[in-house]
N, C-alpha and C positions, 0 to 999 in steps of 0.2 A: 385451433391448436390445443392438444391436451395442455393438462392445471400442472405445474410443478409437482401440487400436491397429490396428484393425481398417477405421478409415474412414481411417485416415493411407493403408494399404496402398490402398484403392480411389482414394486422393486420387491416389495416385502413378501409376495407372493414369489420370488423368483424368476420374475420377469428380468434378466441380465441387459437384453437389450433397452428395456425403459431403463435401469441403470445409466445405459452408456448415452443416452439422450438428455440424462439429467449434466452427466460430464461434458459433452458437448454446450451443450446451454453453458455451463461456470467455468470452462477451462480457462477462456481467455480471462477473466476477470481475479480467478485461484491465480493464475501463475503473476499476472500483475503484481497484485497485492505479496506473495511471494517475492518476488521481483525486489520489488522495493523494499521491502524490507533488509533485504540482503543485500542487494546490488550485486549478487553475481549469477550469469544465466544459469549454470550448469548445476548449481546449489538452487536454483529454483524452481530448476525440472525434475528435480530429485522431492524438492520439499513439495510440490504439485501433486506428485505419485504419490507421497504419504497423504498430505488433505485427501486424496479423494480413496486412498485404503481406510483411512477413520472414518469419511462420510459413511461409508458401505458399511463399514463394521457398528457404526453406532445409531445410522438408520433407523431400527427400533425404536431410538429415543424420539425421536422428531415426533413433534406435538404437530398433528394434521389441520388442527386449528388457527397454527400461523401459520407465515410466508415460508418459502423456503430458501429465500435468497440472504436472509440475514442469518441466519442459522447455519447455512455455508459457508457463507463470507466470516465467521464468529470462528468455525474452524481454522478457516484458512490464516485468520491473524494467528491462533494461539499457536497452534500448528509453526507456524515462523519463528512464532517469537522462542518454542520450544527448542526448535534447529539453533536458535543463536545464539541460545544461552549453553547448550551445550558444545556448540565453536565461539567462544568466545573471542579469540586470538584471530579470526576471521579475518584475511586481505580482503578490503573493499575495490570493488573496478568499475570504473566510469559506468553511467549507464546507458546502455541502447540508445540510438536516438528514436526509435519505434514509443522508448516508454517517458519518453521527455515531453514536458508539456511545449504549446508551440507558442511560439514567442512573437509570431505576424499577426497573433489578435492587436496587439502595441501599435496603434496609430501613429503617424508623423513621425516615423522612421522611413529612414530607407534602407529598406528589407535586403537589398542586391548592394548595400555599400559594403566593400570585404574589411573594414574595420568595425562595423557594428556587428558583419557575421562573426569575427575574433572575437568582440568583447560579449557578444550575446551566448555563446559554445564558454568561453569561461566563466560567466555568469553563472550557466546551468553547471557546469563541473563544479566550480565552487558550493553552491548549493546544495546538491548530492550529495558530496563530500561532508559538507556540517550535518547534513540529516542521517549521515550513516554514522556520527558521533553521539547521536542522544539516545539514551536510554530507548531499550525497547517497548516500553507505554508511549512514551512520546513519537517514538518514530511511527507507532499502529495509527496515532490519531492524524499523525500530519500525513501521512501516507493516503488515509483512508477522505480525508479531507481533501488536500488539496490536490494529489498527486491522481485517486482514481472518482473524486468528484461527488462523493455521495454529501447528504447532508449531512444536516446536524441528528436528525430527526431517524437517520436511517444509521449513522456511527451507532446511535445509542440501540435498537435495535440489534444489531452487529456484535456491539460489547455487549448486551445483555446489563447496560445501565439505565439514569434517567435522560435527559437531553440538557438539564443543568449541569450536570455531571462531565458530560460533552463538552460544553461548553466553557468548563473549567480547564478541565486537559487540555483543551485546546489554546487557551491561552495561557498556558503557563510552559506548555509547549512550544507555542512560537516567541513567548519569552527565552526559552532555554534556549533554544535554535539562535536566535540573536545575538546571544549572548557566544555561543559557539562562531558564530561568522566573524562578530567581532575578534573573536581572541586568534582567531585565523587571520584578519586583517593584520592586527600589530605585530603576532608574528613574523610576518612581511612586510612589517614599514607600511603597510600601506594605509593613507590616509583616505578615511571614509566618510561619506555623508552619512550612515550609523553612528559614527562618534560621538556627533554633535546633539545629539537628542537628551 
């Protein structure tokens, strides 16, 4: 199979269709990351279309000596977090179950009990719901981490930081995140085994 790097160089020659095989390869992974960030489909088949109008147009710049996967993925965060700052006031909506993480890796449940499927679907609503309240740095890292699974080692990559760097965002982010679920719980009366920590 041709190199990533390898359909960038035919792109730049005006190869359109190595273009369109570079989009193929990252669409599902752009509009994820999209996706999430936003939590709304239609907002991140819009914000998709633009990542891949900047890949194209800034193409030139790609250093043939890296990867081309974090270089993409680097657009596709900023690219988001660009959409979200300029909709600020943005309605957030449930997400897909396509882009939910799956919750039957969880041993010693029963997966078919219809009250663990109610509290397991609020669980993940809940969830989404705090993660679409935190600042957009932190929702790029918790996104990028837990939601489409890269490491540490490839975030920083991604951001174009170090992997300590990473690794502080990221816990200060799942700090923030905690802190948001909590003040969602009290709001609700509801008492949680977060509190007690």
């Amino acid at each position: 199979m041709i190199s990533d790097e390898m359909l960038v160089e035919q792109t730049l020659t005006g190869d359109i269709s190595a273009f369109e095989e570079i989009v193929n390869r990252y669409k599902n992974s752009v509009f994820a990351i999209a996706y999430r960030m936003t939590g709304q489909y239609q907002e991140a088949e819009d914000i998709s279309q633009d990542i891949f109008i900047n890949l194209y147009e800034k193409m030139y710049q790609f250093d043939g000596n890296k990867k081309l996967s974090p270089w993409i993925h680097r657009i596709a965060v900023n690219t988001s977090i660009s959409a979200l700052r300029k909709k600020k006031n943005m309605v957030s909506l449930s997400f897909d179950e396509a882009f939910v993480p799956n919750y039957e890796a969880f041993s010693g449940f029963d997966m078919h009990n219809p009250q663990f499927q109610v509290e397991s679907k609020e669980l993940k609503a809940e969830i989404n719901a705090a993660i679409m309240e935190l600042p957009e740095s932190y929702r790029a890292v918790i996104t990028l981490r837990y939601q489409m699974d890269f490491n540490n080692q490839e975030i920083a990559g991604i951001l174009g930081t170090s992997r300590d760097n990473v690794e502080v965002r990221i816990h200060r982010a799942r700090k923030a995140l905690r802190r948001v679920i909590l003040k969602r719980c009290q709001e609700r009366g509801i008492i949680n085994e977060l509190s007690r920590d």
